[in-house]
N, C-alpha and C positions, 0 to 999 in steps of 0.2 A: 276220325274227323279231319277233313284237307283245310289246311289254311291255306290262307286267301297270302299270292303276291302283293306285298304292299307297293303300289302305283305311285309313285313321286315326279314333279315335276318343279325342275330349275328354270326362274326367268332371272337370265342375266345374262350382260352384253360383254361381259371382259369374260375373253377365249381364256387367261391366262386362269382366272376365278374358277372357270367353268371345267377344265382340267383337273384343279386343286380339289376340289368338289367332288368331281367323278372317283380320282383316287381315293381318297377318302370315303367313301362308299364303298369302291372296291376292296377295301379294306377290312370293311366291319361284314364281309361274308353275311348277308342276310339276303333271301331270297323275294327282290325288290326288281322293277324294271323304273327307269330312269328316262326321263322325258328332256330335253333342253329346248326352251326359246332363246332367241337372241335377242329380244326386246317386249315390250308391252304388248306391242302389235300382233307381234307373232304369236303371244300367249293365249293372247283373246281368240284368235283364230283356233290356234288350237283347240283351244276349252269349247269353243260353237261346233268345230267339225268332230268332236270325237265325242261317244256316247256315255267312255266309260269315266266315271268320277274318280279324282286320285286321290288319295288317301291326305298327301303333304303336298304343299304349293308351297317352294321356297321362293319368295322374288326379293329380288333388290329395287330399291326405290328408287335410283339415277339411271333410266334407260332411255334412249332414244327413240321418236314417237310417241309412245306412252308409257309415262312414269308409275312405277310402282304403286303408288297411291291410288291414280286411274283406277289401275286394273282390279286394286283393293276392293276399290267402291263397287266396281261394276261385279266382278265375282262375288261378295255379299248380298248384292242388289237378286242373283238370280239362287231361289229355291235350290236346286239342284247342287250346290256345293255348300249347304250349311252344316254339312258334317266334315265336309274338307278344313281340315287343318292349315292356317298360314301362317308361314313363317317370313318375318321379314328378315332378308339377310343382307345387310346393307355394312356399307365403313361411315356410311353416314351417322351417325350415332349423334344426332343432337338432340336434345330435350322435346323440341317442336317434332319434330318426325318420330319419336317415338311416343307422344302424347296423339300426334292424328293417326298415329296407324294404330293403336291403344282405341282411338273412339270411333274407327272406320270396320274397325273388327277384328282385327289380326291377332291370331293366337298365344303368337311368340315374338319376341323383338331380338335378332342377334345378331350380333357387332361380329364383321369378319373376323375371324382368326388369323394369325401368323403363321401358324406353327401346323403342321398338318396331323403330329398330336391331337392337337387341345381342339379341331376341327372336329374329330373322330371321336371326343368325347362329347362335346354338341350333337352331335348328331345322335348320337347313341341317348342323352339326354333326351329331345326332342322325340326322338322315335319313342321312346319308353316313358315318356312322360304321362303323368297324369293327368289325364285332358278332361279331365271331372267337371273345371270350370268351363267348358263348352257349355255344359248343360246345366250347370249352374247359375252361369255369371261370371264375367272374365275377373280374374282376381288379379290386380297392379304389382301387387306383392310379385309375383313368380312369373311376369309376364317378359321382364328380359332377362338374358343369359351373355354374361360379360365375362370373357374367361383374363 
């Protein structure tokens, strides 16, 4: 039996984020390919011009053009990515933004990391999570990850 490359894709606009990220992936050795937008804009583009569905949708929710939220909505809005997993990965971490992106749809809520550690167990988290409440019901309990 072949497994399936897992298809990820990062929308965020700090180069410096998007670096820390990439490493950290490169990292955990999993046989994944890696998408990057530099804003909301660019996501949605993406997401209309290409046929294949990614598995995790990391975005952050302070982008320039269209913010995180936007794109939230609009990616829920279309059939074709209700199995895609999203992750919000913001330093935004207030109560309100993690209550509307909680009732816009979003999988996961996670507060950046510092440390490129505690990044690479997030991710490894998220990757290996059990995404049971997809299809359940999104469960509030386990919905953010605060290292």
């Amino acid at each position: 039996m072949q497994h399936e490359k897992l298809h990820i894709i990062l929308a965020e606009d700090d180069k410096d984020d998007q670096l820390f990220f990439k490493s950290a992936f490169k990292d955990l050795k999993l046989d994944y390919s890696l998408s990057i937008c530099n804003d909301g804009i660019e996501l949605m583009d993406y997401l209309n011009a290409n046929s294949e569905t990614p598995h995790i949708i990391f975005l952050d929710l302070s982008m320039p053009g269209k913010n995180g939220l936007e794109c939230l909505k609009e990616i829920r809005a279309n059939v074709k990515y209700r199995d895609s997993a999203i992750a919000i990965y913001t330093s935004l971490a207030s109560s309100e933004n993690h209550e509307e992106s909680f009732i816009r749809g979003a999988n996961i809520f996670i507060k950046k990391p510092r440390e490129l550690s505690e990044l690479k167990k997030i991710l490894l988290e998220v990757i290996y999570i059990n995404w049971q409440y997809v299809s359940d019901g999104l469960n509030k309990e386990n919905f953010m990850i605060n290292y």
